[in-house]
C-alpha positions as CSV (number, residue, x, y, z in Angstrom):
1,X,154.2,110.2,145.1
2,X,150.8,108.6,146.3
3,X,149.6,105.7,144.7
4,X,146.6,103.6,145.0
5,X,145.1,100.1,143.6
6,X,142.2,100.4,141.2
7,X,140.4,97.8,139.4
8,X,139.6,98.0,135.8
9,X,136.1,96.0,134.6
10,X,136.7,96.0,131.0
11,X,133.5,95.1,129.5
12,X,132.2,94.9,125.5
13,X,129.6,93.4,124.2
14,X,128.2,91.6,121.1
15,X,124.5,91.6,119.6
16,X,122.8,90.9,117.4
17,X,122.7,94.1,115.2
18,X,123.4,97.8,115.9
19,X,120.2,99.0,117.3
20,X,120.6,99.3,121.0
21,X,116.7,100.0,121.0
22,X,115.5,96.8,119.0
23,X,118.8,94.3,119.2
24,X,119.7,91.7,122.5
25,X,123.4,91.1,124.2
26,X,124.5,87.8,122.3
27,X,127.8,87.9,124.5
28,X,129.8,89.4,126.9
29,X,133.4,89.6,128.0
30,X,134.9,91.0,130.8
31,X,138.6,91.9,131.2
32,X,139.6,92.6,135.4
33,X,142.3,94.1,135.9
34,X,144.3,95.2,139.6
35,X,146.1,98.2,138.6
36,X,148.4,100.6,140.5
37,X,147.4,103.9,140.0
38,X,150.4,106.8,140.2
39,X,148.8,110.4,139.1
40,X,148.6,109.8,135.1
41,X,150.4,106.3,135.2
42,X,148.8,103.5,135.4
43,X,150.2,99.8,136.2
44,X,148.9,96.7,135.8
45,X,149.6,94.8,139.0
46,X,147.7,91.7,138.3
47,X,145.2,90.7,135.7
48,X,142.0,88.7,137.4
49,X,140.1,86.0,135.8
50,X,138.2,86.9,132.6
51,X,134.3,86.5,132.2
52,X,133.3,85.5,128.9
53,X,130.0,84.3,128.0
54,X,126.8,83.9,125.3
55,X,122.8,83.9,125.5
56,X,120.3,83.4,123.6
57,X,119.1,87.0,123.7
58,X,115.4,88.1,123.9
59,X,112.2,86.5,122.8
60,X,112.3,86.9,119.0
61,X,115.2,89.0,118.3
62,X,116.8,87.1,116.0
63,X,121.2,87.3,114.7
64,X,121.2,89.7,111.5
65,X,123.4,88.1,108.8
66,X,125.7,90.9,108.9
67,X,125.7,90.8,112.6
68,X,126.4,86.6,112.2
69,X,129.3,87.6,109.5
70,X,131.3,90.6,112.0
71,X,130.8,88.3,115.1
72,X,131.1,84.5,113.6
73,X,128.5,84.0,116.1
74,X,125.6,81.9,113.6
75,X,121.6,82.1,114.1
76,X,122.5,78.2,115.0
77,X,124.7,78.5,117.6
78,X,123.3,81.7,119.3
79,X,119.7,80.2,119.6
80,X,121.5,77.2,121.9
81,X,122.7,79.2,124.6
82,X,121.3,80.6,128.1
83,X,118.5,83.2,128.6
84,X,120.1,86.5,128.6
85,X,119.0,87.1,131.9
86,X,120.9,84.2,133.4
87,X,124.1,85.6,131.6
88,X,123.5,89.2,132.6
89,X,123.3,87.2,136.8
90,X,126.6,84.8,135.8
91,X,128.8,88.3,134.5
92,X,127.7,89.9,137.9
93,X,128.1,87.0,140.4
94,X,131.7,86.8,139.3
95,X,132.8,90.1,139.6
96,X,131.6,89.6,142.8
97,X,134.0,86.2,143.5
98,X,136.7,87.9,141.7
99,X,136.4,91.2,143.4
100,X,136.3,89.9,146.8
101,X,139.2,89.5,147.9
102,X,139.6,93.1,147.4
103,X,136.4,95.1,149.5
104,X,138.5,97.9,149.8
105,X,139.6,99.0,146.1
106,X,137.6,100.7,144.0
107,X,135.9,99.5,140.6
108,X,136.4,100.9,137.4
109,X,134.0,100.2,134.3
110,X,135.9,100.9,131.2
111,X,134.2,100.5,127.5
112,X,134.7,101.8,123.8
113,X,131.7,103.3,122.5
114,X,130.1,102.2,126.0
115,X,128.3,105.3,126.6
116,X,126.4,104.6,123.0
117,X,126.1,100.9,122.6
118,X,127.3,98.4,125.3
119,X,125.4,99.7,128.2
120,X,122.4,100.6,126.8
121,X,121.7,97.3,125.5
122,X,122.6,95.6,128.8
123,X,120.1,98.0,130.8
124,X,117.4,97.0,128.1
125,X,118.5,93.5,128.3
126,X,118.5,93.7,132.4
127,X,114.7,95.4,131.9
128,X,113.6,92.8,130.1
129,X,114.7,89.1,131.9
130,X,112.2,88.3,134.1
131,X,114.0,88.7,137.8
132,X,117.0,91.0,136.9
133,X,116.5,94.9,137.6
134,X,118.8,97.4,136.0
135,X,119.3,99.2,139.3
136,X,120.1,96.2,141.1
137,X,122.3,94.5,139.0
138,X,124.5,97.4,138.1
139,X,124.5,98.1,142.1
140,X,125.9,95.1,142.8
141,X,129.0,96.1,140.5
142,X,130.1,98.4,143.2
143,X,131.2,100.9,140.7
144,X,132.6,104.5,141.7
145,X,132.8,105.9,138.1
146,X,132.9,104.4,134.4
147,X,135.0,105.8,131.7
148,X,134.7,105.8,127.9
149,X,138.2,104.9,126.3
150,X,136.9,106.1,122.7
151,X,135.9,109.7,124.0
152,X,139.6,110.0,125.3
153,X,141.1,108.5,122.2
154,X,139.5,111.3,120.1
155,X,140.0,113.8,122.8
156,X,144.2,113.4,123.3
157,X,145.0,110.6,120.4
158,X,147.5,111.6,117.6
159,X,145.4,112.3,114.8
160,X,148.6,112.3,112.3
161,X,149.5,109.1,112.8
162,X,145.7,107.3,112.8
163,X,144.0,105.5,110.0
164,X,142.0,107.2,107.8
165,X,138.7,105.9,106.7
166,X,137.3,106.1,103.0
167,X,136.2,110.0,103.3
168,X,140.1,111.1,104.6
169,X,138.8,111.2,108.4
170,X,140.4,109.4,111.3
171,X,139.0,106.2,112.2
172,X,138.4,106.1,115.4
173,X,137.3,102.1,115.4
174,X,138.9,99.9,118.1
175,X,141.0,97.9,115.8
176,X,142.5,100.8,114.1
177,X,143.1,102.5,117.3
178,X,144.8,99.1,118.8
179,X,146.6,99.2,115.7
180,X,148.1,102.7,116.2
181,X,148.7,102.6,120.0
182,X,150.1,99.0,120.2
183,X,152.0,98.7,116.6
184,X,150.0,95.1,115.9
185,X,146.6,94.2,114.7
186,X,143.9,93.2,117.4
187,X,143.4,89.2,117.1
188,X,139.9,88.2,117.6
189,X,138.4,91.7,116.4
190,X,134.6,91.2,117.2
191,X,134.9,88.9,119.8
192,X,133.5,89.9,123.3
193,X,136.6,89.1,125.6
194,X,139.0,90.2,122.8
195,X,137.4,93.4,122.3
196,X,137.6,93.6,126.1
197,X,141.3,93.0,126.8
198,X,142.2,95.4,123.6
199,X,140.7,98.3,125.7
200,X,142.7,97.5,129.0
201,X,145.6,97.4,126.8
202,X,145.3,100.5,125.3
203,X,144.5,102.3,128.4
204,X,147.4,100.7,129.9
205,X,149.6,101.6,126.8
206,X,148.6,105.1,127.1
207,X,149.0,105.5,130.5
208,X,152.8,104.9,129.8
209,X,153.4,106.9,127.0
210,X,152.2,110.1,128.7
Protein backbone atom coordinates (compact mmCIF):
# COMPACT_ATOMS: atom_id res chain seq x y z
CA UNK A 1 0.00 0.00 0.00
CA UNK A 2 1.35 3.45 -1.14
CA UNK A 3 1.94 5.97 1.21
CA UNK A 4 3.05 9.52 1.12
CA UNK A 5 4.08 12.56 3.57
CA UNK A 6 1.62 15.45 3.81
CA UNK A 7 1.83 18.37 5.91
CA UNK A 8 -1.09 19.67 7.80
CA UNK A 9 -1.28 23.80 8.44
CA UNK A 10 -3.78 23.84 11.02
CA UNK A 11 -4.83 27.32 11.35
CA UNK A 12 -7.85 29.26 13.59
CA UNK A 13 -8.22 32.42 14.33
CA UNK A 14 -9.48 34.96 16.90
CA UNK A 15 -11.22 38.49 16.38
CA UNK A 16 -12.66 40.73 17.56
CA UNK A 17 -16.34 39.87 17.02
CA UNK A 18 -18.22 37.57 14.47
CA UNK A 19 -18.54 39.69 11.51
CA UNK A 20 -15.93 38.62 9.08
CA UNK A 21 -17.08 41.85 7.05
CA UNK A 22 -16.58 44.58 9.80
CA UNK A 23 -14.24 42.60 12.55
CA UNK A 24 -9.95 42.29 12.38
CA UNK A 25 -7.66 38.92 13.20
CA UNK A 26 -6.76 39.62 16.97
CA UNK A 27 -4.59 36.25 16.80
CA UNK A 28 -3.57 33.40 15.09
CA UNK A 29 -2.23 29.90 15.71
CA UNK A 30 -0.90 27.60 13.57
CA UNK A 31 -0.57 23.86 14.28
CA UNK A 32 2.17 21.96 11.50
CA UNK A 33 1.93 18.77 11.32
CA UNK A 34 4.30 15.98 9.00
CA UNK A 35 1.88 13.22 8.50
CA UNK A 36 2.02 9.86 6.67
CA UNK A 37 -0.69 9.54 4.58
CA UNK A 38 -1.99 5.56 3.83
CA UNK A 39 -5.39 5.78 1.63
CA UNK A 40 -7.94 6.86 4.62
CA UNK A 41 -5.29 6.62 7.50
CA UNK A 42 -3.55 9.26 8.46
CA UNK A 43 -0.25 9.34 10.77
CA UNK A 44 1.24 11.83 12.46
CA UNK A 45 5.01 11.41 11.82
CA UNK A 46 6.26 14.59 13.44
CA UNK A 47 4.56 17.60 14.80
CA UNK A 48 6.64 21.05 13.56
CA UNK A 49 6.93 24.09 15.61
CA UNK A 50 3.72 25.95 16.32
CA UNK A 51 2.97 29.69 15.24
CA UNK A 52 1.06 31.58 17.60
CA UNK A 53 0.69 35.21 17.61
CA UNK A 54 -1.53 38.66 18.40
CA UNK A 55 -2.12 42.18 16.61
CA UNK A 56 -3.60 44.98 17.13
CA UNK A 57 -6.09 44.56 14.30
CA UNK A 58 -7.24 47.43 12.01
CA UNK A 59 -7.59 51.10 12.40
CA UNK A 60 -10.58 51.43 14.72
CA UNK A 61 -12.00 48.12 15.01
CA UNK A 62 -12.15 47.88 18.44
CA UNK A 63 -12.48 44.12 20.99
CA UNK A 64 -16.42 43.61 21.63
CA UNK A 65 -16.99 42.72 25.30
CA UNK A 66 -18.33 39.48 24.37
CA UNK A 67 -15.60 38.98 22.05
CA UNK A 68 -12.93 40.15 25.20
CA UNK A 69 -15.10 37.54 27.55
CA UNK A 70 -14.93 34.11 24.85
CA UNK A 71 -11.29 34.96 24.04
CA UNK A 72 -9.71 36.54 27.51
CA UNK A 73 -8.09 38.62 25.11
CA UNK A 74 -8.99 42.51 26.86
CA UNK A 75 -9.38 45.92 24.83
CA UNK A 76 -6.02 46.54 27.01
CA UNK A 77 -3.93 44.08 26.02
CA UNK A 78 -5.11 43.73 22.25
CA UNK A 79 -4.46 47.45 21.57
CA UNK A 80 -0.45 46.69 22.64
CA UNK A 81 0.39 44.40 20.11
CA UNK A 82 1.72 44.49 16.26
CA UNK A 83 -0.03 45.82 13.20
CA UNK A 84 -2.01 43.10 11.82
CA UNK A 85 -0.19 43.28 8.81
CA UNK A 86 3.21 42.47 10.40
CA UNK A 87 1.44 39.33 12.01
CA UNK A 88 -0.35 38.23 8.85
CA UNK A 89 4.03 38.50 7.25
CA UNK A 90 5.50 36.68 10.72
CA UNK A 91 2.58 33.49 10.31
CA UNK A 92 3.79 33.30 6.58
CA UNK A 93 7.65 33.66 6.99
CA UNK A 94 7.55 30.75 9.28
CA UNK A 95 5.73 28.33 7.42
CA UNK A 96 8.28 29.07 5.16
CA UNK A 97 11.39 28.18 7.76
CA UNK A 98 9.40 25.34 9.06
CA UNK A 99 8.39 24.07 5.74
CA UNK A 100 11.68 24.08 4.26
CA UNK A 101 13.28 21.43 5.03
CA UNK A 102 10.52 19.72 3.18
CA UNK A 103 10.26 21.37 -0.75
CA UNK A 104 8.99 18.31 -1.88
CA UNK A 105 5.74 17.54 0.37
CA UNK A 106 2.77 18.91 -0.09
CA UNK A 107 0.74 21.52 2.21
CA UNK A 108 -2.44 21.07 3.63
CA UNK A 109 -4.59 23.98 5.12
CA UNK A 110 -7.04 22.56 7.53
CA UNK A 111 -9.75 24.83 9.57
CA UNK A 112 -13.21 24.52 11.44
CA UNK A 113 -15.65 26.81 10.10
CA UNK A 114 -12.68 28.04 7.84
CA UNK A 115 -14.61 28.34 4.74
CA UNK A 116 -17.03 30.91 6.73
CA UNK A 117 -14.90 32.82 9.24
CA UNK A 118 -11.07 32.31 9.48
CA UNK A 119 -10.17 32.91 5.97
CA UNK A 120 -12.26 35.50 5.11
CA UNK A 121 -11.18 37.67 7.75
CA UNK A 122 -7.49 37.02 7.03
CA UNK A 123 -8.06 37.98 3.11
CA UNK A 124 -9.77 41.20 4.42
CA UNK A 125 -7.16 41.65 6.97
CA UNK A 126 -4.27 40.86 4.13
CA UNK A 127 -6.42 43.64 1.82
CA UNK A 128 -6.18 46.04 4.22
CA UNK A 129 -2.23 46.28 5.79
CA UNK A 130 -0.46 48.47 3.76
CA UNK A 131 2.27 46.04 1.80
CA UNK A 132 0.54 42.64 2.24
CA UNK A 133 -1.62 41.26 -0.93
CA UNK A 134 -4.08 38.46 -0.41
CA UNK A 135 -2.73 36.75 -3.58
CA UNK A 136 0.66 36.94 -2.52
CA UNK A 137 0.66 36.05 0.81
CA UNK A 138 -1.58 32.98 0.48
CA UNK A 139 0.86 32.08 -2.65
CA UNK A 140 3.63 31.93 -0.62
CA UNK A 141 1.79 29.11 1.59
CA UNK A 142 2.40 26.74 -1.26
CA UNK A 143 -0.88 25.15 -0.72
CA UNK A 144 -2.31 22.24 -2.97
CA UNK A 145 -5.83 22.11 -1.37
CA UNK A 146 -7.57 23.20 2.03
CA UNK A 147 -10.11 21.25 3.78
CA UNK A 148 -12.84 22.19 6.20
CA UNK A 149 -12.87 19.67 9.19
CA UNK A 150 -16.47 20.93 10.40
CA UNK A 151 -18.09 20.15 6.86
CA UNK A 152 -16.73 16.52 7.31
CA UNK A 153 -17.82 16.28 10.91
CA UNK A 154 -21.39 16.96 9.89
CA UNK A 155 -21.06 14.96 6.75
CA UNK A 156 -19.69 11.30 8.43
CA UNK A 157 -19.78 12.20 12.39
CA UNK A 158 -22.09 10.02 14.64
CA UNK A 159 -24.98 12.11 15.20
CA UNK A 160 -26.29 9.61 18.18
CA UNK A 161 -23.64 10.05 20.25
CA UNK A 162 -23.01 14.20 19.79
CA UNK A 163 -24.15 16.99 22.08
CA UNK A 164 -27.25 18.41 21.65
CA UNK A 165 -27.78 22.08 21.84
CA UNK A 166 -30.81 23.87 23.65
CA UNK A 167 -33.36 23.24 20.51
CA UNK A 168 -32.44 19.12 20.55
CA UNK A 169 -29.98 19.61 17.45
CA UNK A 170 -26.42 18.39 17.25
CA UNK A 171 -23.83 20.77 18.12
CA UNK A 172 -21.57 20.79 15.75
CA UNK A 173 -19.14 23.41 17.89
CA UNK A 174 -15.40 22.49 18.08
CA UNK A 175 -15.41 21.74 21.75
CA UNK A 176 -18.37 19.54 21.68
CA UNK A 177 -17.00 17.79 18.71
CA UNK A 178 -13.39 17.38 20.60
CA UNK A 179 -15.37 16.22 23.28
CA UNK A 180 -17.06 13.42 21.37
CA UNK A 181 -14.22 12.23 19.19
CA UNK A 182 -11.39 12.47 21.88
CA UNK A 183 -13.53 11.42 25.20
CA UNK A 184 -11.96 14.82 27.15
CA UNK A 185 -12.77 18.47 27.09
CA UNK A 186 -10.63 20.89 24.83
CA UNK A 187 -8.24 22.99 27.29
CA UNK A 188 -7.80 26.45 26.16
CA UNK A 189 -11.24 26.56 24.17
CA UNK A 190 -10.99 30.03 22.36
CA UNK A 191 -7.56 30.22 22.22
CA UNK A 192 -5.90 30.53 18.72
CA UNK A 193 -3.15 27.68 18.99
CA UNK A 194 -5.54 25.58 21.06
CA UNK A 195 -8.31 25.75 18.75
CA UNK A 196 -5.59 24.87 16.21
CA UNK A 197 -4.13 21.71 17.62
CA UNK A 198 -7.86 20.40 18.63
CA UNK A 199 -8.49 20.20 14.74
CA UNK A 200 -5.28 18.20 13.91
CA UNK A 201 -6.29 15.99 16.66
CA UNK A 202 -9.49 15.27 15.51
CA UNK A 203 -8.53 14.71 12.13
CA UNK A 204 -5.94 12.57 13.27
CA UNK A 205 -8.41 10.76 15.70
CA UNK A 206 -10.67 10.18 12.88
CA UNK A 207 -8.44 9.03 10.49
CA UNK A 208 -7.86 5.96 12.94
CA UNK A 209 -11.14 5.08 13.73
CA UNK A 210 -12.20 4.57 10.18
Amino acid sequence: MTTKQLILISVDIEATGLSKFKDTTVEIGLDILLVDVTADTVTMCNRLEPFNGYACGRDNVCMSAVAARITGLSAEFVSKQQPVGRLLTDCVNHVDRVCEPFPEVERCLIHYNGFQYDVPMLVADCESAEGVGAVSLFRRLKLEKTVDVLVLAKAHMDRTTLKRNVSGHCSYKLGDVYMDVMGKSLEGAHGALADAKAVSDIVLQCSKLN
